[in-house]
N, C-alpha and C positions, 0 to 999 in steps of 0.2 A: 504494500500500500504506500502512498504518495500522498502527503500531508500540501495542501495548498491556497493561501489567502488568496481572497477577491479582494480587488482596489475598493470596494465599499469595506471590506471589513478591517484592512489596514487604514483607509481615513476615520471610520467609527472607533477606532483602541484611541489612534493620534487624540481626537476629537475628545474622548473621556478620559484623557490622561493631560489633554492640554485645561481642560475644564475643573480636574481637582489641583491641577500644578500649584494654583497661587496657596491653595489650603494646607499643603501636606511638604515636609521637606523633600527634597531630590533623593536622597536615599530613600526614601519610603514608597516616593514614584516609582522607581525603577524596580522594588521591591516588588509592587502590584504591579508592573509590566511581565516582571519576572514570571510569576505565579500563574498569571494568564499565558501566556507565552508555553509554560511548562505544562498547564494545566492540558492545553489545545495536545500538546505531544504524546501525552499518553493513550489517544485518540488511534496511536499509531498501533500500538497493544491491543486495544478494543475498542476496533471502531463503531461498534453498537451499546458502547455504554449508557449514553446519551439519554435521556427522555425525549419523546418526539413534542416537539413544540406547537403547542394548542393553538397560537396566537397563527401559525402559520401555515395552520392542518389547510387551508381557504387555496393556497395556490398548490397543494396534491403533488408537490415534490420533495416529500417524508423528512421534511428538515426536521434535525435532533436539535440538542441543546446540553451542553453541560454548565455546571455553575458554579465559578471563583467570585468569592466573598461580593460584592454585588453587581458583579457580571455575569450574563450568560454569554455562551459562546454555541452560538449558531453555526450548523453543519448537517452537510446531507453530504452522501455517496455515492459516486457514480463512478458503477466500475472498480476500476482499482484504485481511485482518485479522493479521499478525502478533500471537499472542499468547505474553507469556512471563509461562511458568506455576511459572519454580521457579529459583532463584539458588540454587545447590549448593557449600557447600564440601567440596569433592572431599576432608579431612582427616576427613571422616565416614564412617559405615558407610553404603554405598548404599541399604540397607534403611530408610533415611530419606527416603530423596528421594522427592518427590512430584511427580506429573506436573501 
């Protein structure tokens, strides 16, 4: 299997880590970059660990979801291709998240 971000889901991490930047110190950012980042690779081990995500059962291409402290990380399979399509922070309205 083949681990592989969409350019939405690299601007959505950018996006929630440029938004808690001013709150939290730079160690603590890259901390939570870390986590997420590590959390997506174990995806690699088992890539049906995931819950499938309710918010996004509506467009019928079985995106999962895993969840680092108040991220979800968006992902479906295709083939031998792990793709993650969408770094959510969960302190948003769903109605943002994109698959």
């Amino acid at each position: 299997m083949k681990l592989l971000y969409t350019d939405q889901a690299i601007d959505s991490l950018n996006e929630a880590l440029n938004f808690i930047a001013p709150k939290v110190a730079y160690d603590k950012l890259l901390e939570i970059r870390t986590k997420i980042l590590d959390k997506a690779d174990t995806l690699l081990l088992r890539p049906n660990q995931g819950q499938e995500e309710p918010y996004l059962a509506h467009l019928k291409l079985e995106h999962r979801r895993l969840i680092e402290g108040n991220y979800k990380i968006i992902y479906r399979i295709v083939g031998e291709i792990i793709y993650i399509t969408d770094i959510f922070d969960t302190r948003q309205e769903t109605s943002k998240m994109k698959g």
